[in-house]
Backbone as CSV, one residue per row, in Angstrom:
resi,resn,N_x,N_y,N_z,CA_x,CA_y,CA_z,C_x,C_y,C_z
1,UNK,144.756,-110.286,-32.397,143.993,-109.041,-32.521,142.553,-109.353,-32.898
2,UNK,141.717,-108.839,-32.309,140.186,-108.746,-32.842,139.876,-108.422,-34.391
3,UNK,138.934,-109.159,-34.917,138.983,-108.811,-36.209,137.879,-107.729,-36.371
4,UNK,138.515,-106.701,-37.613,137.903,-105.590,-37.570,137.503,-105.208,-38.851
5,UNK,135.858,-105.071,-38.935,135.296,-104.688,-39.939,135.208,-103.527,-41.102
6,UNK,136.398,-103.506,-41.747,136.366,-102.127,-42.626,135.198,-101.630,-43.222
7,UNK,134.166,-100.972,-42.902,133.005,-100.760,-44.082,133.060,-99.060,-44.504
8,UNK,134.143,-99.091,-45.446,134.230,-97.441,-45.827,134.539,-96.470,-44.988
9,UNK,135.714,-96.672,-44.497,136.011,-95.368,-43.200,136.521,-94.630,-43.789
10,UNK,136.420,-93.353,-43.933,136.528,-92.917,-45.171,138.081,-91.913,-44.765
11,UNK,138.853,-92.047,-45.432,140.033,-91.145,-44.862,140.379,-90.082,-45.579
12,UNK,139.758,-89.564,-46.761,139.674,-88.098,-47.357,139.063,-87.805,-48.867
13,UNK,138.482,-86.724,-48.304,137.352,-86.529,-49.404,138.198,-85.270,-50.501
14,UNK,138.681,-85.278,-51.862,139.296,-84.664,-52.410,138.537,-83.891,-53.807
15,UNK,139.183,-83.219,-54.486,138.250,-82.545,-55.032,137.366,-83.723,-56.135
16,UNK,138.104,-84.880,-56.578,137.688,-85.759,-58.033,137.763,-86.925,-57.209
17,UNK,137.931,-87.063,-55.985,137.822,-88.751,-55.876,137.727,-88.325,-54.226
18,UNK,136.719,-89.734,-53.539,137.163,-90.062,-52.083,138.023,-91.625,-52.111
19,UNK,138.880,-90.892,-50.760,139.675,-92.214,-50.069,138.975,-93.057,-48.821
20,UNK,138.596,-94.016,-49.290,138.546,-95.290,-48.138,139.097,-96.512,-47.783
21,UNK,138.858,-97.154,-46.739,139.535,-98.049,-46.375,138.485,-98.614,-46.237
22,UNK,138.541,-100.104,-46.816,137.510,-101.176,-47.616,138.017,-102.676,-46.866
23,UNK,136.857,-103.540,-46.719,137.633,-105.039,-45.959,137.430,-106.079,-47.483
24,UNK,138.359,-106.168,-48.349,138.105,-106.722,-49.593,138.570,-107.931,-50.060
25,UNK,137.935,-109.134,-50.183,138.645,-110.334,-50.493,140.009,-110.918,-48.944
26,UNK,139.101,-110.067,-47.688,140.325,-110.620,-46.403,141.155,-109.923,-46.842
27,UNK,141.163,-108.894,-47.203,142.194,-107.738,-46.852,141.549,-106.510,-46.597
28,UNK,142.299,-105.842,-46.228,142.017,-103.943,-45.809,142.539,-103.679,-46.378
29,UNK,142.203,-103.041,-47.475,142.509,-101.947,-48.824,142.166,-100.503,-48.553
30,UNK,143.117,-100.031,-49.563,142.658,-98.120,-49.656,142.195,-98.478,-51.095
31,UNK,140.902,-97.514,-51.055,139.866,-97.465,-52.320,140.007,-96.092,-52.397
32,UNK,140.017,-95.862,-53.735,140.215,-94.352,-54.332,138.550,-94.482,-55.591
33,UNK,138.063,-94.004,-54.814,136.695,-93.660,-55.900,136.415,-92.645,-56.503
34,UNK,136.591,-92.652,-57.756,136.560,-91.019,-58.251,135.073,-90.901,-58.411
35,UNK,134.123,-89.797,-58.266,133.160,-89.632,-57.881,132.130,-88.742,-59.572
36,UNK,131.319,-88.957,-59.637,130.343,-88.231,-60.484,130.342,-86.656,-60.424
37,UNK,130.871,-86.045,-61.617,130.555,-84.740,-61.426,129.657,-84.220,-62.383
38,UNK,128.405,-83.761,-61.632,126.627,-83.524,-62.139,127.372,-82.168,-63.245
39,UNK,128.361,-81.469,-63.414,128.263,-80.306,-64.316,128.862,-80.772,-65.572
40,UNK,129.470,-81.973,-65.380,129.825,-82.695,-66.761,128.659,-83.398,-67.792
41,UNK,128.735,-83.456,-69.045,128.224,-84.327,-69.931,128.300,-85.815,-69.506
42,UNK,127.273,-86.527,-69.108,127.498,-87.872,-68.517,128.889,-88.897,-69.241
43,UNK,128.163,-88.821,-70.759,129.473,-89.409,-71.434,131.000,-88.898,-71.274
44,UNK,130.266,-87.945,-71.014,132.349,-86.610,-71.319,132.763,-87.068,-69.390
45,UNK,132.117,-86.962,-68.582,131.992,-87.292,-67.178,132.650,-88.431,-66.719
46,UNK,132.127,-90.014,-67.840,132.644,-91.157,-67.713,133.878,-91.353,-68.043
47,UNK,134.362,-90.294,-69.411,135.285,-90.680,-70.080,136.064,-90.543,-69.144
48,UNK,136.353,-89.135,-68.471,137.398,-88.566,-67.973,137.939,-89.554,-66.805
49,UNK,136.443,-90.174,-65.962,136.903,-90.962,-64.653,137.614,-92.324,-64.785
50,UNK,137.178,-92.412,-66.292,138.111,-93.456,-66.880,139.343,-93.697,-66.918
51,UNK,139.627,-92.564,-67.683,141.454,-91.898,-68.017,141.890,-92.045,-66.849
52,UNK,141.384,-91.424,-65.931,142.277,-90.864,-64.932,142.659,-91.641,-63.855
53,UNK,141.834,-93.108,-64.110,141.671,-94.209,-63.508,142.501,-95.362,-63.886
54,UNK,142.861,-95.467,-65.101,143.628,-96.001,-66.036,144.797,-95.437,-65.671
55,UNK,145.223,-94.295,-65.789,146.613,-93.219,-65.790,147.147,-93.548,-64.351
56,UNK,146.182,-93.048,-63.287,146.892,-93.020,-62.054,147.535,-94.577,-61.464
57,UNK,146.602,-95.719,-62.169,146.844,-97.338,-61.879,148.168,-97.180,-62.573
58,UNK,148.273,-97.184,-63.701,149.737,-96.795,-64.671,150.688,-96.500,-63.910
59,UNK,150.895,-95.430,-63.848,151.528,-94.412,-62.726,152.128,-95.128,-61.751
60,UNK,151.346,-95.394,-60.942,151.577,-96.420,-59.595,152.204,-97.773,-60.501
61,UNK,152.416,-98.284,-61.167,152.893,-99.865,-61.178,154.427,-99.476,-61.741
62,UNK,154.494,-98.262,-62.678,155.159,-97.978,-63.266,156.612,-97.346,-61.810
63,UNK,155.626,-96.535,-60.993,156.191,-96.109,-59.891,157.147,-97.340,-58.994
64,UNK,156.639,-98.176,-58.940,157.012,-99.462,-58.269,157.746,-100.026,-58.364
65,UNK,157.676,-100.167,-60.236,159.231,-100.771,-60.774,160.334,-100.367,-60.640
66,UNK,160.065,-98.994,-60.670,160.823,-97.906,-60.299,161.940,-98.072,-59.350
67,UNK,161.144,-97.528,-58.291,161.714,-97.457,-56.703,161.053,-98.709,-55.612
68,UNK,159.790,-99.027,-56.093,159.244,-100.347,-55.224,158.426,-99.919,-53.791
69,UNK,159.001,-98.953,-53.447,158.172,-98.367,-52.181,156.787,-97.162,-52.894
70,UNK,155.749,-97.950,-53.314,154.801,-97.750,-53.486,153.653,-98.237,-53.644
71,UNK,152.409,-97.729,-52.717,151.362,-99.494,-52.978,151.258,-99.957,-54.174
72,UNK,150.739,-101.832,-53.664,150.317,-102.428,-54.935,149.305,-101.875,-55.641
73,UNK,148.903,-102.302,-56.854,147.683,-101.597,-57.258,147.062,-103.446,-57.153
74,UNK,146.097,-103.144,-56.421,145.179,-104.687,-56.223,144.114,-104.910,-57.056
75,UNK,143.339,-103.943,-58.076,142.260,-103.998,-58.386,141.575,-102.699,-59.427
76,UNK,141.565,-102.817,-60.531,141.026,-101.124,-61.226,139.163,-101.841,-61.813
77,UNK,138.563,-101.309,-60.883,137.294,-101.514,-61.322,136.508,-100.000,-62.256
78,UNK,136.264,-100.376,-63.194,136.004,-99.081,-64.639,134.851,-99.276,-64.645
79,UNK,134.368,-99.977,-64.020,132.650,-99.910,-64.169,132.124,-99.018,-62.755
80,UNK,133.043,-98.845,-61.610,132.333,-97.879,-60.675,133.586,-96.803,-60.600
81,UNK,134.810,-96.833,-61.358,135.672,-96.202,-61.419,136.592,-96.065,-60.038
82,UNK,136.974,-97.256,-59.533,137.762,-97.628,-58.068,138.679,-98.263,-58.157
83,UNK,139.811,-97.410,-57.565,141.289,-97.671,-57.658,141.552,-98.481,-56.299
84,UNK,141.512,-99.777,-56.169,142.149,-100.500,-54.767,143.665,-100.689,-55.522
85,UNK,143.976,-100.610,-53.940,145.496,-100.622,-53.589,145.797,-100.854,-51.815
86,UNK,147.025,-101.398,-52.071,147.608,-102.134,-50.775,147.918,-100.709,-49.624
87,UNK,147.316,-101.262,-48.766,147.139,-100.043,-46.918,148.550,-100.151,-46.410
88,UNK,149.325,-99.036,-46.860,150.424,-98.641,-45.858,150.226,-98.023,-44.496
89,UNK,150.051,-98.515,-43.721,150.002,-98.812,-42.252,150.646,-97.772,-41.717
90,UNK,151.337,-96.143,-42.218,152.656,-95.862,-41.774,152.231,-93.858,-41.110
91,UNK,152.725,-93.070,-41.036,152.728,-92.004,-40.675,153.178,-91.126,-41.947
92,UNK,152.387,-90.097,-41.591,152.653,-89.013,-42.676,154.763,-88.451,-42.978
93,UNK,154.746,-87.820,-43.235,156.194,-87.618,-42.908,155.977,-86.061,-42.608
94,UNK,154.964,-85.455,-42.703,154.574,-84.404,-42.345,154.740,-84.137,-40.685
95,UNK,153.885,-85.529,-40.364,153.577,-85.622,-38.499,155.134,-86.504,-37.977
96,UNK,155.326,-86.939,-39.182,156.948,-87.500,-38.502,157.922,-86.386,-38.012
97,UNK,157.999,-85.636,-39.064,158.855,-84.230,-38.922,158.453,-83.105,-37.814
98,UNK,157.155,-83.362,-37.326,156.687,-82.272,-36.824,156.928,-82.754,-35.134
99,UNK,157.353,-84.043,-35.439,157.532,-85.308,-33.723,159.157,-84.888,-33.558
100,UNK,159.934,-84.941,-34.792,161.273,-84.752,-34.795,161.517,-83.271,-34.148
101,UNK,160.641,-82.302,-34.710,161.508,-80.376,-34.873,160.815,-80.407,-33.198
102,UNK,159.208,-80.643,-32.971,158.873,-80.921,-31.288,160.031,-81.354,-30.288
103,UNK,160.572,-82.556,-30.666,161.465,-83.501,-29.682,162.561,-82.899,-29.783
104,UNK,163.112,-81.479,-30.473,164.476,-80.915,-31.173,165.548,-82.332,-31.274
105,UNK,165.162,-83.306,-32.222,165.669,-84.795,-32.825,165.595,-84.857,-33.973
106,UNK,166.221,-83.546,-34.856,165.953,-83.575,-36.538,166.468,-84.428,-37.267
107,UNK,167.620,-84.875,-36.556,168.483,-85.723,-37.379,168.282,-86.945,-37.918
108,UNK,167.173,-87.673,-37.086,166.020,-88.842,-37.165,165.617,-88.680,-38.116
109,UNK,165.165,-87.548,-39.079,164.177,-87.422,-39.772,164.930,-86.822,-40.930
110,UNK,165.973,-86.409,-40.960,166.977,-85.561,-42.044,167.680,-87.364,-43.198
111,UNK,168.208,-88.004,-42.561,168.411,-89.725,-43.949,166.649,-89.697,-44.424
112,UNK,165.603,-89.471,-43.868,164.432,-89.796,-44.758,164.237,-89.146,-45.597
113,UNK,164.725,-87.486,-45.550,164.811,-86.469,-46.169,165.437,-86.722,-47.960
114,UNK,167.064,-87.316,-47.074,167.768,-88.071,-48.458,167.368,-89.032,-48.844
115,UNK,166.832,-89.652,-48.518,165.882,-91.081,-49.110,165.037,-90.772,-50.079
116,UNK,164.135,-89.670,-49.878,163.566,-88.604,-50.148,163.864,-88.803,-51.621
117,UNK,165.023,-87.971,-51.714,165.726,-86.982,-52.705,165.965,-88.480,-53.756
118,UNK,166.654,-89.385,-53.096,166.902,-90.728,-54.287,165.849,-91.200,-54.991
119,UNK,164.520,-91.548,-54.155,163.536,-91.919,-54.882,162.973,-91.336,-56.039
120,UNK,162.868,-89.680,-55.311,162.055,-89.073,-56.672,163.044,-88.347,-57.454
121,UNK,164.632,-88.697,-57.152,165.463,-88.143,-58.535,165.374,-89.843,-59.628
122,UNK,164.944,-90.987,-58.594,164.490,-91.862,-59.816,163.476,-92.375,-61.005
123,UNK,162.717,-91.696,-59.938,161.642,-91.124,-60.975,161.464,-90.550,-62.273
124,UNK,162.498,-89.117,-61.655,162.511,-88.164,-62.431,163.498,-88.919,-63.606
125,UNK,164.437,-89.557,-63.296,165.128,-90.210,-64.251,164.657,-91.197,-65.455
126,UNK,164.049,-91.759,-64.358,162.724,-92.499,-65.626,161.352,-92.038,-66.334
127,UNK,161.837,-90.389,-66.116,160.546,-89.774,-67.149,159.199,-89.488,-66.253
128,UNK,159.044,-90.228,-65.138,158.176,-89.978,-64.151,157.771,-88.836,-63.060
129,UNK,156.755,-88.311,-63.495,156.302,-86.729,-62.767,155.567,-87.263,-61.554
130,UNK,155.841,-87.013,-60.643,154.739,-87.481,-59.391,153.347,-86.383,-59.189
131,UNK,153.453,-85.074,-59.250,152.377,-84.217,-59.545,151.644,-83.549,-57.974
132,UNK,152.261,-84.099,-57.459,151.674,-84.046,-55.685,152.818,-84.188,-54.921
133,UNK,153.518,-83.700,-54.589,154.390,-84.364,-53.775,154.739,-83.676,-52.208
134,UNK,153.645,-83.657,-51.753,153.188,-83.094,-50.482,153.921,-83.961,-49.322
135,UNK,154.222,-83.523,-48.277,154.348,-84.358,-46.852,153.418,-84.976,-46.149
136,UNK,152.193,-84.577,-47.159,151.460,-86.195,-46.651,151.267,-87.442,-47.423
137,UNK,151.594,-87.007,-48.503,151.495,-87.909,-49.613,152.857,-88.777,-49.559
138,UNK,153.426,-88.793,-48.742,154.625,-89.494,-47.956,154.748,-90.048,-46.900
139,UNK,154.715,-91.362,-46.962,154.502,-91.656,-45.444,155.844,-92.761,-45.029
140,UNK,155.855,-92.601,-43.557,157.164,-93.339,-42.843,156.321,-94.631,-42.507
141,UNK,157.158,-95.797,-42.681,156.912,-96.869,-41.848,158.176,-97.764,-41.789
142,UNK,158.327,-98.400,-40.860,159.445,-99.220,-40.472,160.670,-98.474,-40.818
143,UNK,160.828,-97.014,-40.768,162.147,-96.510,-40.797,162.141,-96.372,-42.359
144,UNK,161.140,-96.334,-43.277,161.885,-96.112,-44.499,160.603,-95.595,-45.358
145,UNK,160.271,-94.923,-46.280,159.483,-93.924,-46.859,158.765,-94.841,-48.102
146,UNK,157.016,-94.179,-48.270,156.497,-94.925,-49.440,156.037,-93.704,-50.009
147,UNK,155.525,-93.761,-51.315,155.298,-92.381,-51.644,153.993,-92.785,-52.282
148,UNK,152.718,-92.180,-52.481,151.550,-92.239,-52.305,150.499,-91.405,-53.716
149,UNK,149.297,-91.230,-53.751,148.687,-90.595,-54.339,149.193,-90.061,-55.704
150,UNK,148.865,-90.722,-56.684,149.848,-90.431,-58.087,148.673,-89.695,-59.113
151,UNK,147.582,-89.481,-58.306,146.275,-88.816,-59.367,146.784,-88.045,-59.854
152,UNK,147.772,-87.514,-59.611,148.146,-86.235,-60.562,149.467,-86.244,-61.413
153,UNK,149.876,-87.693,-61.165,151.486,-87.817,-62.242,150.876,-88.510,-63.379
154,UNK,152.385,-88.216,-63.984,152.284,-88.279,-65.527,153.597,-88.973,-65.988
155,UNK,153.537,-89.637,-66.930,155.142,-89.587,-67.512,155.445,-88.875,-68.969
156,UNK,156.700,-88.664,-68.444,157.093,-87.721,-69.846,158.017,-88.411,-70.923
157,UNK,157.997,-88.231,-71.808,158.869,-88.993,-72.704,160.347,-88.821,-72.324
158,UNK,161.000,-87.845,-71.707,162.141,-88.297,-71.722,163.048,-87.934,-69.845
159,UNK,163.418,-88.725,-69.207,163.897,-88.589,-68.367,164.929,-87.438,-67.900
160,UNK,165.369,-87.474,-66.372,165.814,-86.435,-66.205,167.610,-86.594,-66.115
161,UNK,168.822,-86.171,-66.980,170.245,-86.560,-66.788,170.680,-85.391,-67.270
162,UNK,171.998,-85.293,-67.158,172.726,-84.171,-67.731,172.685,-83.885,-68.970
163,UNK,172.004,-84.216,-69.781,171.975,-84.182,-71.095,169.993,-83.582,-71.719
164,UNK,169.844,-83.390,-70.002,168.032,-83.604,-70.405,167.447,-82.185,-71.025
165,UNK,166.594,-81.964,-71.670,166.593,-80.525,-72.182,165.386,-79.610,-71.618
166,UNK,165.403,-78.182,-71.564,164.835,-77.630,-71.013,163.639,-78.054,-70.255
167,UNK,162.417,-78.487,-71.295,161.232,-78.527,-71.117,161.382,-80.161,-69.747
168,UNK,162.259,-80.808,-69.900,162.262,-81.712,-68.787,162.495,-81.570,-67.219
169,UNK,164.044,-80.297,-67.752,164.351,-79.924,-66.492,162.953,-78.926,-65.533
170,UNK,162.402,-77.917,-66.297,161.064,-77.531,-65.986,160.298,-78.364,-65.431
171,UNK,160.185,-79.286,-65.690,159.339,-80.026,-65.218,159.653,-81.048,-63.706
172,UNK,160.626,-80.959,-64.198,161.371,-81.399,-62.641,161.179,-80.354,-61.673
173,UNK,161.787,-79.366,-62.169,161.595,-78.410,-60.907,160.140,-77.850,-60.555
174,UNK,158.999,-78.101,-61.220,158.012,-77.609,-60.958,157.867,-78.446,-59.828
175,UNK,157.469,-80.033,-59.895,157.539,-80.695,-59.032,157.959,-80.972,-57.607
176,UNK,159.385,-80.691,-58.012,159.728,-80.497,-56.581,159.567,-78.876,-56.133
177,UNK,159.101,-78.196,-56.650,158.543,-76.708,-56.087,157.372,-77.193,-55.074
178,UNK,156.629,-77.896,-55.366,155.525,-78.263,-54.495,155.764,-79.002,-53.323
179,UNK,157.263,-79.766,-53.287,157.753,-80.517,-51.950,158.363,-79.262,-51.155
180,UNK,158.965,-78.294,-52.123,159.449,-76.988,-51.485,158.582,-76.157,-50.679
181,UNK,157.253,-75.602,-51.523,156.968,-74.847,-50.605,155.567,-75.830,-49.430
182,UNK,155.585,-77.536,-49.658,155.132,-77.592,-48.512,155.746,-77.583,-46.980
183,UNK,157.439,-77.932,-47.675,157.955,-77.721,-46.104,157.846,-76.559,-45.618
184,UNK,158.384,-75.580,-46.685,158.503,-74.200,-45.968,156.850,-73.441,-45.535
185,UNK,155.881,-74.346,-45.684,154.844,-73.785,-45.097,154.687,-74.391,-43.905
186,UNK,155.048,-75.700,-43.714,155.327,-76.650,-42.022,156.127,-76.048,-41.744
187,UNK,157.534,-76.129,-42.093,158.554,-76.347,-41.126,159.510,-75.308,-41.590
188,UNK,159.526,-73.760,-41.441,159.804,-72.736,-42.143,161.053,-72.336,-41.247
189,UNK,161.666,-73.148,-40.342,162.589,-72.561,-39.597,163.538,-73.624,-39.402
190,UNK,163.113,-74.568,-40.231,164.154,-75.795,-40.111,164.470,-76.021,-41.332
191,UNK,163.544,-75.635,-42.803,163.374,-75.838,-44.343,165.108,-76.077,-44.957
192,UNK,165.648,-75.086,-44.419,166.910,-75.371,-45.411,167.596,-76.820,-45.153
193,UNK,167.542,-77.101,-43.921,168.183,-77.935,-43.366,167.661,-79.485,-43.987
194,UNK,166.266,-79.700,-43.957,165.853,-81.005,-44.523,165.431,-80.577,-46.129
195,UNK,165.840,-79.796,-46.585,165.925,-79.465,-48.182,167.351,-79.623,-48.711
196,UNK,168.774,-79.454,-47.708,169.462,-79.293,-48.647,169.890,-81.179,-48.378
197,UNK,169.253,-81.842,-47.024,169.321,-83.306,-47.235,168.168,-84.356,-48.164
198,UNK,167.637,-83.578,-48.604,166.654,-83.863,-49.966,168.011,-83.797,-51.148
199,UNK,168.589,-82.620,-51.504,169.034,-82.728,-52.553,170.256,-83.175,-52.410
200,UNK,170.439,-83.888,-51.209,171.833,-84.561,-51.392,171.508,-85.992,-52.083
201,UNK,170.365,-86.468,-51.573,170.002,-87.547,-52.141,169.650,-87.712,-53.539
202,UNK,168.812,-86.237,-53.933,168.555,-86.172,-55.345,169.970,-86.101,-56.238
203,UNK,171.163,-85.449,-55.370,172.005,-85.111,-56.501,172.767,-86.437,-56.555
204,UNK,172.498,-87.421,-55.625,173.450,-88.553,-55.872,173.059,-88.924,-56.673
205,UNK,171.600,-89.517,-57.130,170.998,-90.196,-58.420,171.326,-89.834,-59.892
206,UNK,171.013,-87.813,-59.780,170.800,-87.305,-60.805,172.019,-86.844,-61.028
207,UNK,173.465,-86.637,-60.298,174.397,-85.801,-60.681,174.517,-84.585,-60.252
208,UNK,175.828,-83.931,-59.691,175.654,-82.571,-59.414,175.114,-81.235,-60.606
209,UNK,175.562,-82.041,-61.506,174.860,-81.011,-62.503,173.695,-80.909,-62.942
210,UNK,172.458,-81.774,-63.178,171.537,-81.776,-62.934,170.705,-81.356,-61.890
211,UNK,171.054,-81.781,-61.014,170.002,-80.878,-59.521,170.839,-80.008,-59.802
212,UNK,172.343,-79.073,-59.965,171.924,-77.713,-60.025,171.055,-77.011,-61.355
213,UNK,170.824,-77.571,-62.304,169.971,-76.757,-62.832,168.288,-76.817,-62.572
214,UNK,168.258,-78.329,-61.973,167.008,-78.325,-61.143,166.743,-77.271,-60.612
215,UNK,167.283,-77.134,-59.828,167.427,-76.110,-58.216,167.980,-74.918,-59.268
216,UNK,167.763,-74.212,-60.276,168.613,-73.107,-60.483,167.035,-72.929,-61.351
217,UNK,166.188,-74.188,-61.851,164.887,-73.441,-62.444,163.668,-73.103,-60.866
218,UNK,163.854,-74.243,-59.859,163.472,-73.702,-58.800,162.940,-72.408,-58.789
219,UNK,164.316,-71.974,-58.471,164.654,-70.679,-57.860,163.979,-69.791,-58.907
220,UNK,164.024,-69.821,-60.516,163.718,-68.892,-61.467,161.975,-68.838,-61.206
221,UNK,161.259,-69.964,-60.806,159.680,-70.537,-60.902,159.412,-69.479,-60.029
222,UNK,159.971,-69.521,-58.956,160.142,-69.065,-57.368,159.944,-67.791,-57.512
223,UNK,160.897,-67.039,-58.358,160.757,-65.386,-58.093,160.043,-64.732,-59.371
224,UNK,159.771,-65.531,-60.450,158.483,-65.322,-61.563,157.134,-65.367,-60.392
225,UNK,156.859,-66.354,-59.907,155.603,-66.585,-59.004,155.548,-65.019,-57.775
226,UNK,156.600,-64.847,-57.312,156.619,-63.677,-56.413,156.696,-62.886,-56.878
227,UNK,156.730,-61.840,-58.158,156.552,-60.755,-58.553,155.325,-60.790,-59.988
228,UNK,154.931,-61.857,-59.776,153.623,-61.602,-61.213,152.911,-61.047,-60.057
229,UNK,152.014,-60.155,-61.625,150.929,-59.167,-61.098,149.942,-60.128,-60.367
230,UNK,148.617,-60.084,-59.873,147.605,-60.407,-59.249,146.459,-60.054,-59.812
């Protein structure tokens, strides 16, 4: 293959950081630069790009040990506030799904679904909030799923099992509320179908009793959100 010069192609501009793809030390990296915001106190400005730079590197290594299908973290530079990490090469699972429900070939795409469900009920088991958990922030490659963008997870002190108490289970289900309603905003006529092979996978990890109270605060988030005032 021709060799090809990465110089900042930039693959998305977000509200606190841009994503690029960088040619660094003979590799092609994704660079996450969190960016200067002029309405902050310079000091209060630095601090924050700090934290959040620190947290999300955290996050990700912590993620890894985890489940392992998540980039390396290659590099936390705190002096320009840039998160490098290893280039998954792979497809959204967004545009995967949308190749599957097109080709009417769901079934291709329904084990990634449960793959899905194992990873981030391990997470959730190890106290780990992912905070994003969008269908693009998921991507397919070689037949098997990495999960992406952790700027917004957290860990919580105590994991998710049958024994876990309110404020955890909440928190689980908030989470996966956001994998919920991104399918059902893609894929609103197929949703039950690669949701209830999400929680087959989640309930193998976590137990049937756990994902049902997961899925039973869901549902409570769900119809609080549809009848508050405006």
């Amino acid at each position: 293959m021709p060799h090809v010069e990465y110089r900042k192609i930039l693959l998305g501009r977000g509200a606190e950081a841009v994503v690029y793809l960088e040619h660094w030390l003979g590799l092609v990296v994704v660079c996450k630069h969190r960016v200067e915001k002029r309405y902050r106190l310079t000091h209060i400005d630095r601090e924050i790009r700090k934290h959040r730079t620190i947290s999300e590197a955290k996050c990700m290594l912590y993620a890894r040990k985890l489940i392992g299908n998540v980039p390396r973290v290659l590099d936390v530079d705190l002096s320009s506030f840039i998160l490098r990490m290893e280039y998954i090469d792979g497809s959204s699972l967004r545009d995967v799904t949308a190749r599957a429900v097109h080709c009417e070939e769901l079934h291709n795409v329904l084990e990634l679904y449960t793959r899905l469900g194992r990873y981030v009920a391990i997470l959730h088991s190890g106290g780990l909030i992912h905070g994003d958990l969008s269908l693009t922030n998921i991507l397919v490659k070689n037949g098997d799923i990495y999960l992406i963008d952790f700027g917004l997870s957290y860990r919580h002190s105590v994991g998710a099992s049958d024994k876990a108490d309110y404020k955890t289970i909440e928190l689980c289900a908030r989470d996966l509320n956001v994998l919920l309603r991104n399918v059902e905003a893609n894929f609103a006529r197929v949703q039950d179908l690669l949701m209830e092979s999400f929680f087959r996978g989640y309930s193998e990890i976590l137990g049937e009793s756990t994902a049902r109270r997961v899925l039973a605060r869901i549902k409570k988030i769900r119809s609080l959100a549809r009848y508050a005032p405006r």
